[in-house]
mmJSON file of the N, C-alpha and C atoms, coordinates in Angstrom:
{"data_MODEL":{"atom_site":{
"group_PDB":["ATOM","ATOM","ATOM","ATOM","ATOM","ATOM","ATOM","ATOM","ATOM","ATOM","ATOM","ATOM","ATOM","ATOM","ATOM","ATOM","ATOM","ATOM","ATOM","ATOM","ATOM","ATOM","ATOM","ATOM","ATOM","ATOM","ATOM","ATOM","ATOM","ATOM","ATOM","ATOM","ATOM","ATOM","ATOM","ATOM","ATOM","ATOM","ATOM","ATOM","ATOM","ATOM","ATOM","ATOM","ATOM","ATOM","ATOM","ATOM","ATOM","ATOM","ATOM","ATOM","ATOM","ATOM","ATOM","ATOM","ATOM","ATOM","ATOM","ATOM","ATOM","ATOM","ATOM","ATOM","ATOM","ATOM","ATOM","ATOM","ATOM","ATOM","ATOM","ATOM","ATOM","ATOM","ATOM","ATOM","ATOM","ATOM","ATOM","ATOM","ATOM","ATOM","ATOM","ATOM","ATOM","ATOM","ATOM","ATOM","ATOM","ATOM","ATOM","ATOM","ATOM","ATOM","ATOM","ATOM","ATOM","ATOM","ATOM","ATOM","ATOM","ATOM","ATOM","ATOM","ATOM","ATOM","ATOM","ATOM","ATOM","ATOM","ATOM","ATOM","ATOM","ATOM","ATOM","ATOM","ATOM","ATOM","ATOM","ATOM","ATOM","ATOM","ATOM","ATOM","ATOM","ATOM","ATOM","ATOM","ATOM","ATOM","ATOM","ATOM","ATOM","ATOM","ATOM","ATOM","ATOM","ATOM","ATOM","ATOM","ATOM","ATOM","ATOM","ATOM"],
"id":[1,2,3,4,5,6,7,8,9,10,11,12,13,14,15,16,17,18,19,20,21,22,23,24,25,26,27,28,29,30,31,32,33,34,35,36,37,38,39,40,41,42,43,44,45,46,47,48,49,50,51,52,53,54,55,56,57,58,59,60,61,62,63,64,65,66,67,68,69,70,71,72,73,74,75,76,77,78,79,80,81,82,83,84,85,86,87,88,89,90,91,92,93,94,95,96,97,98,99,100,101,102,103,104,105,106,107,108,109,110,111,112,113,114,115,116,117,118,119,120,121,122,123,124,125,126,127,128,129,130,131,132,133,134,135,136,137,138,139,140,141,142,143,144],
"type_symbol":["N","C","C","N","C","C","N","C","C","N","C","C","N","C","C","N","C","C","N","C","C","N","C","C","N","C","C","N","C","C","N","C","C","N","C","C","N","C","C","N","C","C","N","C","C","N","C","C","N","C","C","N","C","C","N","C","C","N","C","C","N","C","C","N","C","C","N","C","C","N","C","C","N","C","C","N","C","C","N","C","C","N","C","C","N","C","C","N","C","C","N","C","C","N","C","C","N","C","C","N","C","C","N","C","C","N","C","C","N","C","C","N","C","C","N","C","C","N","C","C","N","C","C","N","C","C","N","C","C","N","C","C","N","C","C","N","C","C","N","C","C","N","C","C"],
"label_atom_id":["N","CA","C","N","CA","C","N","CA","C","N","CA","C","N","CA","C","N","CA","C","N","CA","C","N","CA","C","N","CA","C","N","CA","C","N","CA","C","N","CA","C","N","CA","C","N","CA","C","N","CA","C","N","CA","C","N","CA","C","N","CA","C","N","CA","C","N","CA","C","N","CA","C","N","CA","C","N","CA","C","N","CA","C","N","CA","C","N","CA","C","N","CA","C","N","CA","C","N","CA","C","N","CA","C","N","CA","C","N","CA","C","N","CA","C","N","CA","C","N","CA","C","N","CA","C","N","CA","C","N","CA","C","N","CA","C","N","CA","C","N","CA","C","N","CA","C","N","CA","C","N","CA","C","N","CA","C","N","CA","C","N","CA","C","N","CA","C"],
"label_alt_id":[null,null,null,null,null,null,null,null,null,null,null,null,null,null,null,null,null,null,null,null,null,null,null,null,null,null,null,null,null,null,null,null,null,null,null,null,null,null,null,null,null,null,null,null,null,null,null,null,null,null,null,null,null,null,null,null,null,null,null,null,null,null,null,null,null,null,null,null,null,null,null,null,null,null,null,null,null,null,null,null,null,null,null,null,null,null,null,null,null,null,null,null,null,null,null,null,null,null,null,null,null,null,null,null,null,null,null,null,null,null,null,null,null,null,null,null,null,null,null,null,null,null,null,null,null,null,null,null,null,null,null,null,null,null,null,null,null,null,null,null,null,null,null,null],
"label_comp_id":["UNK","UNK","UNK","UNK","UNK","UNK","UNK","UNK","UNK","UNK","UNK","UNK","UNK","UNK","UNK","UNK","UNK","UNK","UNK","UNK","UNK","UNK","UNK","UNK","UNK","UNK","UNK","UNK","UNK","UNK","UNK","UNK","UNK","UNK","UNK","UNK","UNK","UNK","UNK","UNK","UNK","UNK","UNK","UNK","UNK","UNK","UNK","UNK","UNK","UNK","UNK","UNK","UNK","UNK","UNK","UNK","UNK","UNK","UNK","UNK","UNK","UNK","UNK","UNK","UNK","UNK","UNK","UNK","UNK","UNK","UNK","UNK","UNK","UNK","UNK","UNK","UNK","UNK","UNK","UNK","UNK","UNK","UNK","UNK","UNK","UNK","UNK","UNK","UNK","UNK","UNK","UNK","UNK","UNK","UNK","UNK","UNK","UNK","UNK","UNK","UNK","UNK","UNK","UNK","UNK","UNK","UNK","UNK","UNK","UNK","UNK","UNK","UNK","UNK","UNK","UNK","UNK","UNK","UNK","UNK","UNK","UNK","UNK","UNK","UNK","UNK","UNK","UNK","UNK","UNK","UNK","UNK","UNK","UNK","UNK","UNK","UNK","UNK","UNK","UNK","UNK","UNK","UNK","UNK"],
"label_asym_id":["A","A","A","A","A","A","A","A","A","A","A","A","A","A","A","A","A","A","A","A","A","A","A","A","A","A","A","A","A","A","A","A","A","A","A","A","A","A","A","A","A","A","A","A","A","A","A","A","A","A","A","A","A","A","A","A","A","A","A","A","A","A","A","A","A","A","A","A","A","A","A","A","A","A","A","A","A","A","A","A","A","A","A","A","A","A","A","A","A","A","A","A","A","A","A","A","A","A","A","A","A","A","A","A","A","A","A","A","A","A","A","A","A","A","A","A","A","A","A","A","A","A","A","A","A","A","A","A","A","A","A","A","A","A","A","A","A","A","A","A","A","A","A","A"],
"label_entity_id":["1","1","1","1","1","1","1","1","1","1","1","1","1","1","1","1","1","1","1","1","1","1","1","1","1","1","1","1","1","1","1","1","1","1","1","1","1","1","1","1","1","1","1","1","1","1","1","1","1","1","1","1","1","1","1","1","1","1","1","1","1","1","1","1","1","1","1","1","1","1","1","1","1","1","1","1","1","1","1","1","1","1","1","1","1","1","1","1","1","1","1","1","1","1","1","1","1","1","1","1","1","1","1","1","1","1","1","1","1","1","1","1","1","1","1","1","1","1","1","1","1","1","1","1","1","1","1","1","1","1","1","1","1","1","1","1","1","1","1","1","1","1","1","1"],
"label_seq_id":[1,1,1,2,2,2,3,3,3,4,4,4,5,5,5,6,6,6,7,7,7,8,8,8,9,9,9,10,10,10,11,11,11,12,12,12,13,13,13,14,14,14,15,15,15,16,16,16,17,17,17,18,18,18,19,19,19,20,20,20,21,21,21,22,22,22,23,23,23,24,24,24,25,25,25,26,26,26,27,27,27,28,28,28,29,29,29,30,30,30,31,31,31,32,32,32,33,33,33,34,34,34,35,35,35,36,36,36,37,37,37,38,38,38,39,39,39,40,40,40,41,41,41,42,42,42,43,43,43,44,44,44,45,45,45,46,46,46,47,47,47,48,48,48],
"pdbx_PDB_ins_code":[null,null,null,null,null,null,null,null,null,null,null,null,null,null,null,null,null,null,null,null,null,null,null,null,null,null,null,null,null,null,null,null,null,null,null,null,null,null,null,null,null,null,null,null,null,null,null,null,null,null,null,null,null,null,null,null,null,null,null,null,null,null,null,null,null,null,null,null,null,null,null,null,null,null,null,null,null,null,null,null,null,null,null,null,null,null,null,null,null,null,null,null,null,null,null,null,null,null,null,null,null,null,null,null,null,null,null,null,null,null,null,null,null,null,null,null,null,null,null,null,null,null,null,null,null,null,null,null,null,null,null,null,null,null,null,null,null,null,null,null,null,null,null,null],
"Cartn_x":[-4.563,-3.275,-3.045,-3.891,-4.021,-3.761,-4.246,-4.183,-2.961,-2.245,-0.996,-0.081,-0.179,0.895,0.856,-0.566,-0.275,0.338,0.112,0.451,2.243,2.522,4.155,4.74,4.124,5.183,5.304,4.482,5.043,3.333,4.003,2.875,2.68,3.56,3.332,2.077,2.226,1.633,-0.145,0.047,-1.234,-1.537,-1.719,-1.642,-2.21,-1.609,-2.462,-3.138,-3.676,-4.752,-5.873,-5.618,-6.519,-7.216,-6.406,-6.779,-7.683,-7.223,-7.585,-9.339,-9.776,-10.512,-11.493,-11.042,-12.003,-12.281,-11.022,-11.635,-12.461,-12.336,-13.45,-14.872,-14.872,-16.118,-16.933,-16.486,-16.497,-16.887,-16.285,-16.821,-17.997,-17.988,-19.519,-20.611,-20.339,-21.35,-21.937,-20.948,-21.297,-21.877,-21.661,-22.185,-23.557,-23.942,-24.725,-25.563,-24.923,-26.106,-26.415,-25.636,-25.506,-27.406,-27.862,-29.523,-29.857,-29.43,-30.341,-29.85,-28.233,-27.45,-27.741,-28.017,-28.306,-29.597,-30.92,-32.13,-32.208,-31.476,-31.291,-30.882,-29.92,-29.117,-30.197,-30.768,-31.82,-33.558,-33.782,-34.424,-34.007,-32.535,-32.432,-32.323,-31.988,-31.813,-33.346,-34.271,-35.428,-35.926,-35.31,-35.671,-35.34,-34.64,-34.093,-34.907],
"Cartn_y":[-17.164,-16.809,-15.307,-14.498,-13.205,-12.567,-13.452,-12.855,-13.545,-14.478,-15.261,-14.122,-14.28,-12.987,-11.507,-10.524,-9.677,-9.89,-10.444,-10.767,-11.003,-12.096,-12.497,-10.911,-10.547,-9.203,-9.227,-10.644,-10.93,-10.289,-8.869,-8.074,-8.904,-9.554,-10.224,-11.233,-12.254,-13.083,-12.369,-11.653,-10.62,-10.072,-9.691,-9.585,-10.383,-11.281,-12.891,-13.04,-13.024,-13.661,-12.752,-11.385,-10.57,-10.838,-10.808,-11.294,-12.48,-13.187,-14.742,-14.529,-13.86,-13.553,-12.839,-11.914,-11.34,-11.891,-12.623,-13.75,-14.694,-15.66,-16.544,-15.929,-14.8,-13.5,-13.693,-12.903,-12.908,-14.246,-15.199,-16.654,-16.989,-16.515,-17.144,-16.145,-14.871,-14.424,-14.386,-14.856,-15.626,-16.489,-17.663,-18.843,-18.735,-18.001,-18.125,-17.414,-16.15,-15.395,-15.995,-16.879,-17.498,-17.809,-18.141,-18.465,-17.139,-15.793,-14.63,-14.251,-14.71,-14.026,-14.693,-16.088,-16.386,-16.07,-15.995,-15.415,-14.009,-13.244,-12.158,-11.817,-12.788,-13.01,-13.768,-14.609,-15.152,-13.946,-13.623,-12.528,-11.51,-10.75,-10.145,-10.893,-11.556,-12.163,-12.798,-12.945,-13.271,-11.944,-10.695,-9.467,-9.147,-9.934,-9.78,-9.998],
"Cartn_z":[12.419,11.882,12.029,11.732,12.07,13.105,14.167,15.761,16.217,16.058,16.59,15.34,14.375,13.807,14.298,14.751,15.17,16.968,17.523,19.251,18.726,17.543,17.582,16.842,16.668,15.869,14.619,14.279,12.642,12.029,10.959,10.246,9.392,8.548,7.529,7.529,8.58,8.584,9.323,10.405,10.132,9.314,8.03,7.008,5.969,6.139,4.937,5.933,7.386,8.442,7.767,7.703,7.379,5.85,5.252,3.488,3.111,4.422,4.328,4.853,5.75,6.047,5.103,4.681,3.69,2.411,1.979,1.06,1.011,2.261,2.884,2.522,3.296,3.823,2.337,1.334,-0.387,-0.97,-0.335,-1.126,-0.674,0.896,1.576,1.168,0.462,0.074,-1.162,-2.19,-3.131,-3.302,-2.648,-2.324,-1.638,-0.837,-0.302,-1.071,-1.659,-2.715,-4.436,-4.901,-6.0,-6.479,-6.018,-6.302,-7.13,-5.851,-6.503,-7.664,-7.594,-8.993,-10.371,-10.147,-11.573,-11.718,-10.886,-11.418,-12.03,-11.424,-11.838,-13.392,-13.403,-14.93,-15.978,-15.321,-15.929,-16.203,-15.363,-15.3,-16.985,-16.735,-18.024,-18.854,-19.218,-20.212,-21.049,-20.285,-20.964,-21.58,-21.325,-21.179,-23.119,-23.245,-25.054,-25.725],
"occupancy":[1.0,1.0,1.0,1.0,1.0,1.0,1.0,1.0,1.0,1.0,1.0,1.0,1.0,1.0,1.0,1.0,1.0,1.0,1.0,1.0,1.0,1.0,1.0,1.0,1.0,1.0,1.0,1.0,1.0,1.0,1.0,1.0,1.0,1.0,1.0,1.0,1.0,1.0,1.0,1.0,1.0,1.0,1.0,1.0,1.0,1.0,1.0,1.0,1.0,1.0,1.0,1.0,1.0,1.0,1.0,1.0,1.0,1.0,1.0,1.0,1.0,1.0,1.0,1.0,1.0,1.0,1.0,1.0,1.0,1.0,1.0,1.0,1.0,1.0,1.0,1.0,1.0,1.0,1.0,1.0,1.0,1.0,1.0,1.0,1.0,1.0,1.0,1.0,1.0,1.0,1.0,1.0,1.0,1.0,1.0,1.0,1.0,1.0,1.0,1.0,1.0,1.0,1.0,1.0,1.0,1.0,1.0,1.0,1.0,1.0,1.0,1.0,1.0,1.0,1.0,1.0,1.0,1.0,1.0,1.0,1.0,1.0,1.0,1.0,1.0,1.0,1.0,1.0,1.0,1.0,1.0,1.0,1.0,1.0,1.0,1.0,1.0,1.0,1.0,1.0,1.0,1.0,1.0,1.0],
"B_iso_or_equiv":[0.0,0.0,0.0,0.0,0.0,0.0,0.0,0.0,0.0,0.0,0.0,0.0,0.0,0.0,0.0,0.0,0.0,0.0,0.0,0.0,0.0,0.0,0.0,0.0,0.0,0.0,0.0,0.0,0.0,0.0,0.0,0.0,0.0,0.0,0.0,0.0,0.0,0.0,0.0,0.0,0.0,0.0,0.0,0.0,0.0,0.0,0.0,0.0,0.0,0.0,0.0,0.0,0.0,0.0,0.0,0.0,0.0,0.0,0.0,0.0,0.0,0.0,0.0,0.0,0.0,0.0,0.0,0.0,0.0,0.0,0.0,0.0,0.0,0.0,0.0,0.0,0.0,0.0,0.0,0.0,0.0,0.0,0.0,0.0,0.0,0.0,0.0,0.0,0.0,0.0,0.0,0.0,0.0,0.0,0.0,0.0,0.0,0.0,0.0,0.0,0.0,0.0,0.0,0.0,0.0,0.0,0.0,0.0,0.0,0.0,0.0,0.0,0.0,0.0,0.0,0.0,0.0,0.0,0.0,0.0,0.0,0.0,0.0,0.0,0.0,0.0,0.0,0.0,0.0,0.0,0.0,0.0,0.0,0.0,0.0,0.0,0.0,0.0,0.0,0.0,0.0,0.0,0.0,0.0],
"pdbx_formal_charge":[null,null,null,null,null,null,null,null,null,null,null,null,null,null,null,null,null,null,null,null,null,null,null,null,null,null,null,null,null,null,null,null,null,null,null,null,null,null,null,null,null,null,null,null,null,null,null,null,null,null,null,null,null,null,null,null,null,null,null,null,null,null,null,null,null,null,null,null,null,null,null,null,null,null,null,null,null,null,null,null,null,null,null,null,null,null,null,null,null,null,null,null,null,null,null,null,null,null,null,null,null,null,null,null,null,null,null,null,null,null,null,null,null,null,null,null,null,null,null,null,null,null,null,null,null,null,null,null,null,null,null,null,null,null,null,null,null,null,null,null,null,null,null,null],
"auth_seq_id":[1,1,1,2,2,2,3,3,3,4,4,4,5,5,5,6,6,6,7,7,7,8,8,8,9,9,9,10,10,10,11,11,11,12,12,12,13,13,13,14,14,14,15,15,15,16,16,16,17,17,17,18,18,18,19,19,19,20,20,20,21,21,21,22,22,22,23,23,23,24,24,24,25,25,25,26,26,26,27,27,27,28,28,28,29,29,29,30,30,30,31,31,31,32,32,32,33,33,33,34,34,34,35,35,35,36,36,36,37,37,37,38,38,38,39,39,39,40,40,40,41,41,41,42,42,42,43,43,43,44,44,44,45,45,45,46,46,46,47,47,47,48,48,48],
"auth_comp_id":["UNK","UNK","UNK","UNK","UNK","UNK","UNK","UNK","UNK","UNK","UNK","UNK","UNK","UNK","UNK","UNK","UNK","UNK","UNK","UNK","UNK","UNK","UNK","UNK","UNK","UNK","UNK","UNK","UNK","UNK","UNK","UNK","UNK","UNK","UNK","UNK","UNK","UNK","UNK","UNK","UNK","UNK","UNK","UNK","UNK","UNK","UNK","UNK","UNK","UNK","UNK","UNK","UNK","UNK","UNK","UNK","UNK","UNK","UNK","UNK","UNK","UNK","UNK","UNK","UNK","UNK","UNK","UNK","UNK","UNK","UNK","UNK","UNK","UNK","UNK","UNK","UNK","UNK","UNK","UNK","UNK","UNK","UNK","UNK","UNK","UNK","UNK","UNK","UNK","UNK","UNK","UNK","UNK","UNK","UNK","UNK","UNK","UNK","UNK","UNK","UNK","UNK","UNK","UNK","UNK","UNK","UNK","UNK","UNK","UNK","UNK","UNK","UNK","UNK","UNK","UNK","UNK","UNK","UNK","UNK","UNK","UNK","UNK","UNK","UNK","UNK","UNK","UNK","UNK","UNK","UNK","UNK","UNK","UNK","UNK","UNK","UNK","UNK","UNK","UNK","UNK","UNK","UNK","UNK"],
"auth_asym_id":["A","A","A","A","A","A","A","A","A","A","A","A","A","A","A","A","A","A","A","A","A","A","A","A","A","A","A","A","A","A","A","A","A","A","A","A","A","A","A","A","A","A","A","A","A","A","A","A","A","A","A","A","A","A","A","A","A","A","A","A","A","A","A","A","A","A","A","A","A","A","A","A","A","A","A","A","A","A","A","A","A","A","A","A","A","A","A","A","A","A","A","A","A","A","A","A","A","A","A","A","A","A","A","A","A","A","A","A","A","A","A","A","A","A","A","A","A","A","A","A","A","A","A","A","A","A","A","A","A","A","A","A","A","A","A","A","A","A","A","A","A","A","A","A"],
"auth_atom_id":["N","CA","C","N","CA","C","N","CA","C","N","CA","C","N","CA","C","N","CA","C","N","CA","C","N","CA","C","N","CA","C","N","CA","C","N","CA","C","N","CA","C","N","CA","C","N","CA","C","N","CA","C","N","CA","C","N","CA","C","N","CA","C","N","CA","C","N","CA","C","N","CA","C","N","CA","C","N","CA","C","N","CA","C","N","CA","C","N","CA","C","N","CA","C","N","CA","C","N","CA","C","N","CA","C","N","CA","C","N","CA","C","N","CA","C","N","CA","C","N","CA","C","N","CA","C","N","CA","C","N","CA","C","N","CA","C","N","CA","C","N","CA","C","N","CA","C","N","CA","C","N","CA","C","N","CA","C","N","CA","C","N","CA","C","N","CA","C"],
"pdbx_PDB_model_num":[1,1,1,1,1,1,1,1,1,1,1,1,1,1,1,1,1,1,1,1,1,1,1,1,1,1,1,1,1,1,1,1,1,1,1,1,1,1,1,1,1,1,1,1,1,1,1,1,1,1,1,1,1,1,1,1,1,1,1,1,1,1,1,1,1,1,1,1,1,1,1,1,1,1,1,1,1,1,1,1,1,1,1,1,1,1,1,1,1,1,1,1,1,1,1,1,1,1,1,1,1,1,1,1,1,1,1,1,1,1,1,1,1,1,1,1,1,1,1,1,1,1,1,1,1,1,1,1,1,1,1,1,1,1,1,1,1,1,1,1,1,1,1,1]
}}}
């Protein structure tokens, strides 16, 4: 969507291609890091 909106002229829609992208980006690194984040959380928390 990004690359067919910047080639058509339309910024807009390059624009949400771009957003759309870095959001994806953000979920898959969540997701993929989610294991270390709750040990971590788990980790402090035994720390009380």
């Amino acid at each position: 969507m990004g690359a067919f909106g910047h080639y058509s002229g339309n910024f807009q829609q390059s624009y949400n291609g771009r957003k759309g992208v870095m959001v994806a980006g953000l979920a898959a690194l969540l997701t993929g890091g989610a294991s270390q984040i709750v040990r971590f959380f788990v980790g402090q928390g035994s720390q009380f």
